[in-house]
TORLUM-565504 format. One line per 3 residues: number of its first residue (from 0); their letters; for each residue x, y, z of N, C-alpha, C. Coordinates in steps of 0.1 Angstrom, whole numbers, plus 5000, padded with zeros to 4 digits. Layout:
N
NUM	A	X/Y/Z/X/Y/Z/X/Y/Z | ...
% end
This chain:
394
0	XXX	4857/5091/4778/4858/5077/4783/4850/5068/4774 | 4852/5056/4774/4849/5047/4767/4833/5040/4767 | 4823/5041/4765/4810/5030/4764/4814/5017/4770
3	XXX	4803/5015/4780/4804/5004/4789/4795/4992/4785 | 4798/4980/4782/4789/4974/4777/4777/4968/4787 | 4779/4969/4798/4769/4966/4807/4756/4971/4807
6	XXX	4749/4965/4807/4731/4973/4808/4730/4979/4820 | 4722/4989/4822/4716/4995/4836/4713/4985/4849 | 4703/4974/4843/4701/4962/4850/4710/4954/4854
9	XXX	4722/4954/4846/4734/4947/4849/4740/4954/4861 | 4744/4963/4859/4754/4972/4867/4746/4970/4883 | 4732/4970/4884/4726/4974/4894/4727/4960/4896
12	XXX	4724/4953/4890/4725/4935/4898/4741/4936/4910 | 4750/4940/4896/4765/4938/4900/4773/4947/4913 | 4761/4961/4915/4764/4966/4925/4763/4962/4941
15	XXX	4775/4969/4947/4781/4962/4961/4766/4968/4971 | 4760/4962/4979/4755/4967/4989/4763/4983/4993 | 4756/4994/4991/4760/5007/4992/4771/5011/5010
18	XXX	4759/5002/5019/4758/5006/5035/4771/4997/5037 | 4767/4976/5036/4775/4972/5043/4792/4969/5039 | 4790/4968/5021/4801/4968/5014/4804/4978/5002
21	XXX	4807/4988/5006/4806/5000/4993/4818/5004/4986 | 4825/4997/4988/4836/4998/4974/4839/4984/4966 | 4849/4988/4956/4859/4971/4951/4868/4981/4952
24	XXX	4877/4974/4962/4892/4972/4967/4899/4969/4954 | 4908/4975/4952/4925/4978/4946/4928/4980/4953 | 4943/4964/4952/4955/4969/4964/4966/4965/4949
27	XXX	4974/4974/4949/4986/4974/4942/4996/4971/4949 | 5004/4958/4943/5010/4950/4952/5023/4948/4946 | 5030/4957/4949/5046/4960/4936/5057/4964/4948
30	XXX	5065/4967/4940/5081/4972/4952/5090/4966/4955 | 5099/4966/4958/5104/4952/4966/5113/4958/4978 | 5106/4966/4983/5109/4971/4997/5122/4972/5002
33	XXX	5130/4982/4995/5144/4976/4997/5149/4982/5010 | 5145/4991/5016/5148/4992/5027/5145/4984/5042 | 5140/4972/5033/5140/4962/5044/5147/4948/5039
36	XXX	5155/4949/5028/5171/4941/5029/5174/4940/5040 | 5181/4926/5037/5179/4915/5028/5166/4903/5037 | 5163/4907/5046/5145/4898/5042/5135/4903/5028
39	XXX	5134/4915/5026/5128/4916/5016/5138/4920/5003 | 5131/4911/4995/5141/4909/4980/5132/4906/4968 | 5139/4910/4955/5130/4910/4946/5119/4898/4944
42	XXX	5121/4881/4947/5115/4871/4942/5107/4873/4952 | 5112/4882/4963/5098/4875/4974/5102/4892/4983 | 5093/4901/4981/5091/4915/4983/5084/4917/4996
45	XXX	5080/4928/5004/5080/4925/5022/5065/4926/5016 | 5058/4924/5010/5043/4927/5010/5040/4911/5015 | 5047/4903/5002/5044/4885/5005/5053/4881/5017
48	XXX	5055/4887/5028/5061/4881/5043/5055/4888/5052 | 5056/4879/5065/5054/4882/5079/5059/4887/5085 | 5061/4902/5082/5070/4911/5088/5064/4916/5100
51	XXX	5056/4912/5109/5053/4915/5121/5050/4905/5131 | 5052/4896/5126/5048/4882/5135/5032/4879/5137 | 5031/4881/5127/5014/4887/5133/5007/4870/5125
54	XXX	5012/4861/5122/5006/4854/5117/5004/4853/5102 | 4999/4863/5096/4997/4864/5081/5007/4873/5075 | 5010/4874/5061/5016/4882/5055/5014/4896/5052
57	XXX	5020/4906/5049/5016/4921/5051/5001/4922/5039 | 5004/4915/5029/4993/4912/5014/4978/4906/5020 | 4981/4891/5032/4972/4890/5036/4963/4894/5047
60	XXX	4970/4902/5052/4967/4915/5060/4956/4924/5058 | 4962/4929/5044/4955/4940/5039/4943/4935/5032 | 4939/4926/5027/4931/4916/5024/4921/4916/5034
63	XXX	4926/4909/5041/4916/4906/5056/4910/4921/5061 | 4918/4931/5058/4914/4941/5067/4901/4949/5060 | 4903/4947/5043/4888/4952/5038/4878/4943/5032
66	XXX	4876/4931/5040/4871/4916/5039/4855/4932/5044 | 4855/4937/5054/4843/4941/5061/4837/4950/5050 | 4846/4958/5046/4835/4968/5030/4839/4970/5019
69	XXX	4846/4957/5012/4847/4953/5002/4840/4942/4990 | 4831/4950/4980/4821/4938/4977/4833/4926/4967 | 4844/4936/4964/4854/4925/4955/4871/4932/4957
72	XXX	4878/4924/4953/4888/4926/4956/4898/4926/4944 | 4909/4935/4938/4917/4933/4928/4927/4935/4929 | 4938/4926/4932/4952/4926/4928/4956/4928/4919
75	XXX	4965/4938/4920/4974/4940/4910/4987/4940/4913 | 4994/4929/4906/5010/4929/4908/5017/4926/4894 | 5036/4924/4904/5042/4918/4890/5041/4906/4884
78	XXX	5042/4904/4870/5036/4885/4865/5046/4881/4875 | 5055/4882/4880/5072/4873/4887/5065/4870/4900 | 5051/4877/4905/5052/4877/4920/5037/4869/4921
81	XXX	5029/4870/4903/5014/4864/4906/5011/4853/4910 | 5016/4841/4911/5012/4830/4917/5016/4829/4929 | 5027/4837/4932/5028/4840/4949/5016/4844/4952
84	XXX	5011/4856/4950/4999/4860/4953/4990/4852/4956 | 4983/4846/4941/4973/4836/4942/4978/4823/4953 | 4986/4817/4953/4987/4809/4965/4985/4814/4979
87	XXX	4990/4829/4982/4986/4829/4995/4974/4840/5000 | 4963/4841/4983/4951/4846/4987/4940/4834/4981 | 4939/4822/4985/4928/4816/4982/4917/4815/4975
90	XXX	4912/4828/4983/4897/4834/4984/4895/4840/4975 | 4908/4849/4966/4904/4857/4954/4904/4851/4943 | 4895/4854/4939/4893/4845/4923/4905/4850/4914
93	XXX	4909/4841/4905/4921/4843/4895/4921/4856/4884 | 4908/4853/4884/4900/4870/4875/4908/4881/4881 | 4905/4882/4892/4904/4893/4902/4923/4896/4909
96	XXX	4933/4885/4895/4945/4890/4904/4948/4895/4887 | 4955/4907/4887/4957/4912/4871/4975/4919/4874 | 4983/4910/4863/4996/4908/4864/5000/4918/4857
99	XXX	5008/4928/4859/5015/4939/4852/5029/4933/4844 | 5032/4936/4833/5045/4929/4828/5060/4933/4832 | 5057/4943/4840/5068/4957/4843/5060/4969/4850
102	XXX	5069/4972/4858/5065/4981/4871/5064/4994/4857 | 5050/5002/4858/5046/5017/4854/5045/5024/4863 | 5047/5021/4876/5044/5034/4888/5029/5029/4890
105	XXX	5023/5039/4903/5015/5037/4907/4994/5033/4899 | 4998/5048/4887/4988/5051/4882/4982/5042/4869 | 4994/5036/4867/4988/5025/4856/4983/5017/4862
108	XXX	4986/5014/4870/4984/4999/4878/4969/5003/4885 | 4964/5012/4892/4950/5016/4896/4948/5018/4886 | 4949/5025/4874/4942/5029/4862/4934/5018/4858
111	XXX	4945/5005/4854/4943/4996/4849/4930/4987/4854 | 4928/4987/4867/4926/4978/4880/4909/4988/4876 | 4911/4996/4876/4895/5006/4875/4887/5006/4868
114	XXX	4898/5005/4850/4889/5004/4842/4885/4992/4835 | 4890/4981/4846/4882/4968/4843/4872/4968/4853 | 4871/4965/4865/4860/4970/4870/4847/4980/4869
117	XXX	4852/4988/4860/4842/4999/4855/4835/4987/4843 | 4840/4983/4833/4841/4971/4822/4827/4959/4828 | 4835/4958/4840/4826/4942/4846/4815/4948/4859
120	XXX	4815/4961/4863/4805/4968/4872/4796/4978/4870 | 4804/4984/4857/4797/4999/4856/4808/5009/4862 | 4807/5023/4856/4816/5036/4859/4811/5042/4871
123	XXX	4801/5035/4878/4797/5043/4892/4801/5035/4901 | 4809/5025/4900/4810/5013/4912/4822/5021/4916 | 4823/5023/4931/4834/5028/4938/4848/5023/4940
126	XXX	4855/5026/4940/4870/5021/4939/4881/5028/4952 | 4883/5019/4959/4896/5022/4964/4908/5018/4968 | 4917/5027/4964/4932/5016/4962/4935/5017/4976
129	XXX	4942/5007/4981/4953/5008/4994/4964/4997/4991 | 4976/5000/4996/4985/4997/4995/4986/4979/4998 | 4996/4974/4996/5000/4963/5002/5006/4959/5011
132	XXX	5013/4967/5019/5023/4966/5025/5024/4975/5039 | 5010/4979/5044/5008/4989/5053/4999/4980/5065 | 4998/4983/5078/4999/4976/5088/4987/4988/5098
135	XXX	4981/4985/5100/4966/4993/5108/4960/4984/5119 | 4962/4989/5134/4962/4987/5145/4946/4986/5148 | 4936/4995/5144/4924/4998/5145/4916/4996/5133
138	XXX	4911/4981/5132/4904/4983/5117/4894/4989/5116 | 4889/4990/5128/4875/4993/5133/4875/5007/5123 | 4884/5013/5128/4886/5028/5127/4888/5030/5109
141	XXX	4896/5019/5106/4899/5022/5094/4882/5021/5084 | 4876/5012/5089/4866/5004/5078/4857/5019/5080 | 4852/5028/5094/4845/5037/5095/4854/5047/5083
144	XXX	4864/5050/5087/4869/5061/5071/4864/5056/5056 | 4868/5040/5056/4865/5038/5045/4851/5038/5040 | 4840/5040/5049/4828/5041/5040/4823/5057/5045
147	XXX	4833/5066/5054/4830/5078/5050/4835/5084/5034 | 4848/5074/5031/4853/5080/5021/4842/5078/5010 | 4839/5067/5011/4828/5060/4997/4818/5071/4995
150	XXX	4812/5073/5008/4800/5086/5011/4805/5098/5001 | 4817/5101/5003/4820/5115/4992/4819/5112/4979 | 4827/5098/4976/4828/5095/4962/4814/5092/4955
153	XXX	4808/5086/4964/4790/5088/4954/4790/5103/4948 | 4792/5111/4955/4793/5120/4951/4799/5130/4945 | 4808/5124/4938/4817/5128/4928/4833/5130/4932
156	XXX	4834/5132/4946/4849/5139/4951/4855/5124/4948 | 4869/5130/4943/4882/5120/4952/4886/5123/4963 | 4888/5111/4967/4889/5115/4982/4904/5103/4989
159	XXX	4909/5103/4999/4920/5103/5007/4917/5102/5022 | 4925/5094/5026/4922/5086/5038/4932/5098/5047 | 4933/5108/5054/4948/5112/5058/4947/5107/5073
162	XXX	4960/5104/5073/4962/5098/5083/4966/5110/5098 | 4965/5105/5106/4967/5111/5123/4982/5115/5121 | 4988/5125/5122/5000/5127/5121/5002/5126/5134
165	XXX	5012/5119/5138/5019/5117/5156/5028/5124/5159 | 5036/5128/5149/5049/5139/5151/5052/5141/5138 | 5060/5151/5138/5065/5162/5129/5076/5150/5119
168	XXX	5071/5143/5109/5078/5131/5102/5085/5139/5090 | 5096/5133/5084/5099/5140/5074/5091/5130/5061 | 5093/5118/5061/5094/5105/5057/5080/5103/5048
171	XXX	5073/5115/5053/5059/5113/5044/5056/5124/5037 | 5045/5121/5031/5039/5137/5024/5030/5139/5033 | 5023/5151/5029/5011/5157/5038/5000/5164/5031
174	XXX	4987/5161/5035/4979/5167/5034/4971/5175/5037 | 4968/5188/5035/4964/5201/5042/4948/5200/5041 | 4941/5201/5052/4927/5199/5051/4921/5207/5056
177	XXX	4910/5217/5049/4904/5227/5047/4891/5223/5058 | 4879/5229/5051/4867/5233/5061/4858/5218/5055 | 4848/5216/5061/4838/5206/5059/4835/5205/5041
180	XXX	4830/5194/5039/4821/5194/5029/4805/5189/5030 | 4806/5188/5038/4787/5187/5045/4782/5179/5039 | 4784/5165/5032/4782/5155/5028/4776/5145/5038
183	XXX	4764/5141/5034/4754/5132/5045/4766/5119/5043 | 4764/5110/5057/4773/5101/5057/4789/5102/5057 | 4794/5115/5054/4807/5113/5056/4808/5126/5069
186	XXX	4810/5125/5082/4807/5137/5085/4821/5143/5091 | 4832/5137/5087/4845/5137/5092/4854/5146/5077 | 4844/5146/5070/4847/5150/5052/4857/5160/5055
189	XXX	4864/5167/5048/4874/5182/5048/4875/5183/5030 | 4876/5193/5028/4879/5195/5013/4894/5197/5019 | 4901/5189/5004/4915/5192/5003/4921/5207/4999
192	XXX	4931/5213/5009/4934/5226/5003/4947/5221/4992 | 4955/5211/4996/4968/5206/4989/4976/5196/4997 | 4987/5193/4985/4991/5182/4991/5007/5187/4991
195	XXX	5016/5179/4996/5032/5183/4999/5037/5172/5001 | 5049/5171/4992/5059/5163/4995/5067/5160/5012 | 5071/5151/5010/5080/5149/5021/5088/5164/5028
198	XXX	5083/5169/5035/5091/5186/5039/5106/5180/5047 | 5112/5191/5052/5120/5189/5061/5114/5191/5077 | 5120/5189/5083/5122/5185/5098/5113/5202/5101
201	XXX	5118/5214/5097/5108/5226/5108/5096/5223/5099 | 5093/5228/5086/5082/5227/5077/5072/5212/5084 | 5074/5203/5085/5068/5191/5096/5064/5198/5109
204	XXX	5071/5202/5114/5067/5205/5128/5057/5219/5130 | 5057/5227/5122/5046/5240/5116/5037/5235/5111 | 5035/5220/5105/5025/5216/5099/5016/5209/5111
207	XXX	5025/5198/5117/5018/5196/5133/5011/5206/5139 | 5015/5219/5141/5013/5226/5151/5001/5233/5150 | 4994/5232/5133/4983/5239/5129/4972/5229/5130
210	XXX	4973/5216/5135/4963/5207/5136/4950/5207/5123 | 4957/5214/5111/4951/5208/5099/4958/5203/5089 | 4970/5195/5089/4976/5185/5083/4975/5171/5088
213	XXX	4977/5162/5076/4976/5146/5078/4989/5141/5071 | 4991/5127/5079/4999/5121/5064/4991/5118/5053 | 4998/5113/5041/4994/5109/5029/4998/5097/5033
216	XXX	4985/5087/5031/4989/5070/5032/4987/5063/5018 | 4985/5074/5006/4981/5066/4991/4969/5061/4993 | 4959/5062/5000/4947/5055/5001/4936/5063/4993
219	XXX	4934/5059/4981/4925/5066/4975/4913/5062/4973 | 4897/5069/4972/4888/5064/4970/4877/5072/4958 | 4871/5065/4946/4863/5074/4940/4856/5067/4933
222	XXX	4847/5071/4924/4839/5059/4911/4852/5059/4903 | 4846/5047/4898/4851/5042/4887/4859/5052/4874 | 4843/5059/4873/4842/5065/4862/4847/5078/4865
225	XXX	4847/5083/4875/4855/5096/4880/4870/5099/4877 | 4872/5083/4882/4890/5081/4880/4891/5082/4867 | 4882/5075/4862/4892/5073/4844/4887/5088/4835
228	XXX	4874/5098/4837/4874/5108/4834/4885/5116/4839 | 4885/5118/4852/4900/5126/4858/4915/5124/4847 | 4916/5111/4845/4933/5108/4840/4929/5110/4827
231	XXX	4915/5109/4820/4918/5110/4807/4920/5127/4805 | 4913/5133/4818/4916/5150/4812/4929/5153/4815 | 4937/5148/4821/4949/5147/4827/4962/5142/4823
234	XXX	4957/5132/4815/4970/5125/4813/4960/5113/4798 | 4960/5122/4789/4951/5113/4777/4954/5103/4772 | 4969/5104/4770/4979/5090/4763/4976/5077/4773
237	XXX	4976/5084/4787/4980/5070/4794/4967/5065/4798 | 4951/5071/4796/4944/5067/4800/4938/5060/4786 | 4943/5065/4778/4935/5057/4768/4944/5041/4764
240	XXX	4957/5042/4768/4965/5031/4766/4956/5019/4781 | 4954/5024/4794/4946/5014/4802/4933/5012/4799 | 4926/5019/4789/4911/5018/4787/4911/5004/4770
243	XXX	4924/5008/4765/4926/4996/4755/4933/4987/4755 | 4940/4985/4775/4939/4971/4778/4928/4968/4782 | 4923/4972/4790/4909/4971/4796/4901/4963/4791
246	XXX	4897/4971/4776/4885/4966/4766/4894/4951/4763 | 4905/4947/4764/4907/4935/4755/4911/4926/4772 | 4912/4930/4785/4912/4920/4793/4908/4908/4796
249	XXX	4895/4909/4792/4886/4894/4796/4877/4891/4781 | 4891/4889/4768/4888/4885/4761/4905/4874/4756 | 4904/4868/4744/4917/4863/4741/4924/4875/4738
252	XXX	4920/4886/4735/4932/4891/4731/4943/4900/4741 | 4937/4893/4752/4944/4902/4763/4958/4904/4764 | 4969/4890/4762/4979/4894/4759/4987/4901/4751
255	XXX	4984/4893/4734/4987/4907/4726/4988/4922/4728 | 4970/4925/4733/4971/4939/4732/4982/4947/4748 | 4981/4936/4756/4988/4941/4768/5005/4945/4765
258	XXX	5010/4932/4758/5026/4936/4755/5028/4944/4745 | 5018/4952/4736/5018/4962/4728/5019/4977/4732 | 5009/4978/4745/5003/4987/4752/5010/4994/4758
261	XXX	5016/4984/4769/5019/4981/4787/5030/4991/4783 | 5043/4984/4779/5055/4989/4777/5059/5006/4778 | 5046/5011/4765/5041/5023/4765/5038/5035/4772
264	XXX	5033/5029/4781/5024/5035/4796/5035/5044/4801 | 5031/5062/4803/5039/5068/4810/5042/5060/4827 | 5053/5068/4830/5054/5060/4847/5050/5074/4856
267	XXX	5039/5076/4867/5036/5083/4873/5029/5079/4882 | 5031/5082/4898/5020/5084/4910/5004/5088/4902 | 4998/5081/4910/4988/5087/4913/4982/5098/4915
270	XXX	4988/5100/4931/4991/5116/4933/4995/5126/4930 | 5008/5126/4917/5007/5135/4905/4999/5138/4893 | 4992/5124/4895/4982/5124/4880/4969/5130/4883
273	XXX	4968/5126/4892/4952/5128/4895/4951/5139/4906 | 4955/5137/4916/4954/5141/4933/4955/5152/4933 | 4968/5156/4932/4973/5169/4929/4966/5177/4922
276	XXX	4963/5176/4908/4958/5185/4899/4944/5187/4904 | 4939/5179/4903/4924/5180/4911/4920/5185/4920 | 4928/5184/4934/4930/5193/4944/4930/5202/4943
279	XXX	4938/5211/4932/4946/5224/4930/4928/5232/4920 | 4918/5219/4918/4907/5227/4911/4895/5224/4921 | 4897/5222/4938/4889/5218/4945/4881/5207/4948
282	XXX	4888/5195/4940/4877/5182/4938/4884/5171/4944 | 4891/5172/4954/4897/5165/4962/4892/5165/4978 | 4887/5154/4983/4883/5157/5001/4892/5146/5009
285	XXX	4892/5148/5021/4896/5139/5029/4892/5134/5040 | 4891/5123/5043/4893/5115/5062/4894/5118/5066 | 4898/5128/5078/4909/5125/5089/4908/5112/5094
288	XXX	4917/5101/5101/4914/5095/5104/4926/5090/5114 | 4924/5081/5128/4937/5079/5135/4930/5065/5139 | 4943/5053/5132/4938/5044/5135/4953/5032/5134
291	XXX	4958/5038/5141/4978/5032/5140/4978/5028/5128 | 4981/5036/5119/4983/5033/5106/5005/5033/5106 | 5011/5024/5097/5020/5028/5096/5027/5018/5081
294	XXX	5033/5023/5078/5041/5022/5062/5050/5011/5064 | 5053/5005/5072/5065/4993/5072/5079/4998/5067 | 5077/5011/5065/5090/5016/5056/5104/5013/5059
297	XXX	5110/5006/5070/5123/5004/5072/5126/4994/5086 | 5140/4991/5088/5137/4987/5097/5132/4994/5113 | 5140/5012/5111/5134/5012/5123/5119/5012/5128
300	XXX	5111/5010/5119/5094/5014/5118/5090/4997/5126 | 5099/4988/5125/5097/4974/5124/5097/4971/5135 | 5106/4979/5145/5114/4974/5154/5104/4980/5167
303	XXX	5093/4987/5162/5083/4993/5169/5069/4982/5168 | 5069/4972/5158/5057/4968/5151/5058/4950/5156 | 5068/4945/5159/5073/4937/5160/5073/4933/5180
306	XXX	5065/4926/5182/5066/4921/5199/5080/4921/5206 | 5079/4923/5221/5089/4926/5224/5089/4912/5237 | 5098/4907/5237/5099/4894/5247/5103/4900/5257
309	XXX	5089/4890/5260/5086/4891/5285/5096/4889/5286 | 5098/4873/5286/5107/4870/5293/5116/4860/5283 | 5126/4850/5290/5130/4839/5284/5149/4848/5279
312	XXX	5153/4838/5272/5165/4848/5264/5169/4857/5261 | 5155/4858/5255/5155/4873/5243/5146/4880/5249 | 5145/4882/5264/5131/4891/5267/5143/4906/5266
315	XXX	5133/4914/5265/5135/4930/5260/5134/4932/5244 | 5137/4922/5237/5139/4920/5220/5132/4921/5216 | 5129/4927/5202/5118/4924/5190/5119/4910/5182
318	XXX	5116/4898/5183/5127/4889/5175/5114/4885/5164 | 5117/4890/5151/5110/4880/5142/5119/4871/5141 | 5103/4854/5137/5111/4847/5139/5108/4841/5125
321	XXX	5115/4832/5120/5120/4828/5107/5105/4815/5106 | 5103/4813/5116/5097/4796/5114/5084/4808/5105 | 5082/4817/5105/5065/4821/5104/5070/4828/5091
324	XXX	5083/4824/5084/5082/4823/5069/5086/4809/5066 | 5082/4796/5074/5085/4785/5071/5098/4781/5073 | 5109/4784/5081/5121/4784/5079/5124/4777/5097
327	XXX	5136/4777/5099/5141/4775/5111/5137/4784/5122 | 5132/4781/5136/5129/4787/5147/5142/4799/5147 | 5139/4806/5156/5151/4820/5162/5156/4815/5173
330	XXX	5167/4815/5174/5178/4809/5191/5183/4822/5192 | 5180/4831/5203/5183/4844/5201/5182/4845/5218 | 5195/4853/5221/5200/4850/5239/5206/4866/5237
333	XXX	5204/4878/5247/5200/4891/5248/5203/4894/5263 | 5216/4899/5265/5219/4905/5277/5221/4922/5277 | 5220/4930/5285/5215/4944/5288/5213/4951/5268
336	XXX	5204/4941/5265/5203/4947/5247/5188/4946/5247 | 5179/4956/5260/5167/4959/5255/5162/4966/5243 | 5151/4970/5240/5153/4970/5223/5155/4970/5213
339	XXX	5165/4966/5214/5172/4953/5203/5160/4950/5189 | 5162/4945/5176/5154/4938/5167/5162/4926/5165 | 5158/4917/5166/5166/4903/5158/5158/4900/5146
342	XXX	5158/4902/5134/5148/4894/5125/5160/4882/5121 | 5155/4869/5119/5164/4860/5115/5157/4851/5111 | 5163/4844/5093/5159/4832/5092/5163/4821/5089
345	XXX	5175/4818/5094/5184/4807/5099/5182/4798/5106 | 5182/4801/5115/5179/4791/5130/5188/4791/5141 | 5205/4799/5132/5216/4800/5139/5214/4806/5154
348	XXX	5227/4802/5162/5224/4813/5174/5231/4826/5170 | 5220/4833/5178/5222/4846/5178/5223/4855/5191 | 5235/4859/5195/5236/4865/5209/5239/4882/5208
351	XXX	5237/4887/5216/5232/4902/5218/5239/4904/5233 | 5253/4908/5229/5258/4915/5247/5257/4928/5248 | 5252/4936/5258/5251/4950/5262/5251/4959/5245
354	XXX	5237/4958/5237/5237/4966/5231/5226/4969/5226 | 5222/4978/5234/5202/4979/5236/5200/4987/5225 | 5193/4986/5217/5189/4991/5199/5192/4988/5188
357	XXX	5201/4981/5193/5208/4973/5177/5196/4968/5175 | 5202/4968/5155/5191/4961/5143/5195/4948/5141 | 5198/4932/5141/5206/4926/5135/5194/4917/5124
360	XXX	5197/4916/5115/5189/4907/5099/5197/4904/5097 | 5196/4886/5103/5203/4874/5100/5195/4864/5088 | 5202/4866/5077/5195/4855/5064/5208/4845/5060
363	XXX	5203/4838/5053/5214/4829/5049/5228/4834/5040 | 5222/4844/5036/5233/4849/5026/5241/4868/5024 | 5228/4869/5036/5237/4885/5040/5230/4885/5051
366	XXX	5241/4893/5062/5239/4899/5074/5241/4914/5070 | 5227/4920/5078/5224/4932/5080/5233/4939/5095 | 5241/4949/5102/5236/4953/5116/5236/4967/5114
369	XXX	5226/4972/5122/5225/4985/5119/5219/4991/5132 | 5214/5005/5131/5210/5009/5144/5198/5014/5134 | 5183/5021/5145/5177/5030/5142/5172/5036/5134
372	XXX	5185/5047/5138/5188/5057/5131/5191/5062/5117 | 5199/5052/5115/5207/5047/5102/5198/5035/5091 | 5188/5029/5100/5177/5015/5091/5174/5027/5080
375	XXX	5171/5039/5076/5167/5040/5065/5181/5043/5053 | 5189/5042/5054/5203/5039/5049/5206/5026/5042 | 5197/5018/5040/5197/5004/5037/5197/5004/5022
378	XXX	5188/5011/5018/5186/5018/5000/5198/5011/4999 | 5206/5025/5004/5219/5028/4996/5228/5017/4995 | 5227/5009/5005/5232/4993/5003/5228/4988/4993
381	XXX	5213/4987/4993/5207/4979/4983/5210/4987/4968 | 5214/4999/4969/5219/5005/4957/5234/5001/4948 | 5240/5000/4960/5250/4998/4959/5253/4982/4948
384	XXX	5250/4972/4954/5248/4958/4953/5245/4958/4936 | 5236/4967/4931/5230/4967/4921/5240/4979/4910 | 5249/4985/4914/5262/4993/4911/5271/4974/4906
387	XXX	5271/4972/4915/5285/4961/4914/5280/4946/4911 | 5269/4948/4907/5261/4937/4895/5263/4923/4905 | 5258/4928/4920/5258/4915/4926/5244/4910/4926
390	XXX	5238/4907/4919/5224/4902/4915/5214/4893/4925 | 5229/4882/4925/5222/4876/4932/5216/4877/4947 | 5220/4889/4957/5218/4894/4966/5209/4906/4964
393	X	5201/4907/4951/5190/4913/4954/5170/4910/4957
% end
């Protein structure tokens, strides 16, 4: 790994309070969520919307939610989406939002995000990435994981948030979690035995049943310097291609060497680059942690996340309503169609006779209906569209 130009004195000025703020947050803020077509679409992706009613957007969410032990914060997204960003995070300094030119997958994008903060902190300053676009009922719960997790990482492990598994899911990976690591301050620790893709339906439910599996929520936490040691033994091309953007980031020559570089960059998870292999040599720990965590992954995940109306019209309904992306109120009238979803951002009326679970996503330019069951089927729509060069509808 590369020489850090920071002095001892520097690094130690620049470090986070250990106890009350002990990481810098990376949230990687990419995707364009297509299984939640046509509200989310490429100019404007479900991370930058209020896909819960909840007031803020799923970006400023996740923001708010490691405001409690985060000494800094780094965005990383696509250049098409960074001034969205910056407009609706204020608070983050423009330094601190770093524009990818083209989606590399997961690992460039933390890579990159790490080994500028290693650059402007030091290789011991802790890092952890969380997603953009994930939704946590218990922050309380989450913020106690996250500085158990930090507790390992002083100490060299990477480490992994795993989430409470609630049932036997296919839709996620999992992580298998072994015996203690007896680490002061983390005391919830497990060494990783491995990780697994998405299983099928019995393999899930054998994994429930042994009460040592979690989901994988991509929540990663480690030094600085861990990370970029790890991917350089790992993956040398690509770590040295983010360590020579890095060095020219917060100079003029950042663009040059970026559109030289960037282009270059293998495309890989995280979790393949790092997680995995690491795990498989024992240097991976985990969380447990249960704290309503959930992925936003589609509409039926939505249709749980989303309030359900007392009374009025639409009482029994989920109804997002359009005004809380700026747009027209929801006119939405619901007879025997209890759990129902209406997202709509029209203002049109929308009526619902005797059909309790319908999905309906009403936008100006495509209508969605679907059930459930079928919401993760949406892809293939969105696939399709992009088969028959209808562009404008993505």
């Amino acid at each position: 790994m590369t020489d850090f130009p920071a002095s001892p004195e520097a690094r130690r000025a620049a470090a986070p309070d250990r106890q009350s703020k002990p990481i810098h947050a990376i949230i990687p803020a990419g995707g364009a969520g297509t299984r939640l077509w046509p509200l989310s679409r490429r100019e404007r992706p479900k991370f930058l919307l209020d896909l819960t009613g909840a007031g803020r957007t799923l970006l400023q969410g996740t923001v708010a939610r490691l405001e409690p032990v985060a000494a800094t914060t780094t965005i990383v997204t696509g250049a098409a989406h960074a001034q969205a960003v910056a407009a609706q995070l204020p608070g983050v300094p423009a330094e601190s939002i770093l524009a990818e030119p083209s989606p590399r997958d997961s690992m460039a994008a933390i890579g990159l995000a790490a080994a500028v903060i290693a650059r402007r902190h030091g290789p011991d300053a802790v890092v952890g990435s969380f997603a953009a676009d994930q939704t946590i009922a218990d922050e309380g719960a989450f913020a106690e994981a996250v500085r158990q997790a930090a507790a390992l990482a002083e100490e060299g492990w990477v480490v992994t948030i795993g989430i409470e598994a609630t049932h036997p899911s296919t839709a996620f990976g999992y992580i298998h979690a072994g015996g203690p690591t007896s680490v002061p301050g983390a005391p919830e620790g497990r060494v990783v035995l491995g990780f697994t893709e998405k299983p099928d339906a019995a393999t899930a439910a054998e994994y429930l049943a042994t009460g040592e599996y979690r989901w994988n929520a991509g929540m990663f936490v480690m030094r600085a310097g861990v990370l970029l040691d790890h991917l350089a033994a790992q993956r040398p091309e690509l770590a040295a291609g983010v360590e020579e953007i890095a060095a020219a980031w917060d100079t003029p020559e950042r663009e040059p060497v970026l559109a030289r570089v960037w282009p270059g960059l293998e495309r890989i998870a995280i979790d393949h680059a790092i997680a995995e292999p690491v795990a498989a040599a024992g240097g991976v720990a985990t969380v447990p942690a249960a704290m309503g965590w959930d992925d936003v992954g589609g509409f039926d995940a939505l249709s749980a996340l989303v309030p359900v109306g007392a009374g009025g019209s639409a009482a029994g309904v989920a109804v997002l309503d359009g005004a809380g992306q700026g747009g027209p109120a929801a006119d939405v009238e619901a007879v025997g169609s209890s759990g129902a979803l209406v997202a709509t951002t029209t203002g049109r009326r929308v009526v619902l006779l005797g059909v309790p679970g319908l999905i309906v996503v009403d936008t100006p330019d495509a209508l969605l209906v679907t059930t459930p069951e079928r919401a993760q089927d949406v892809k293939g729509a969105v696939d399709r569209l992009k088969r028959d060069g209808r562009t404008g509808l993505l």
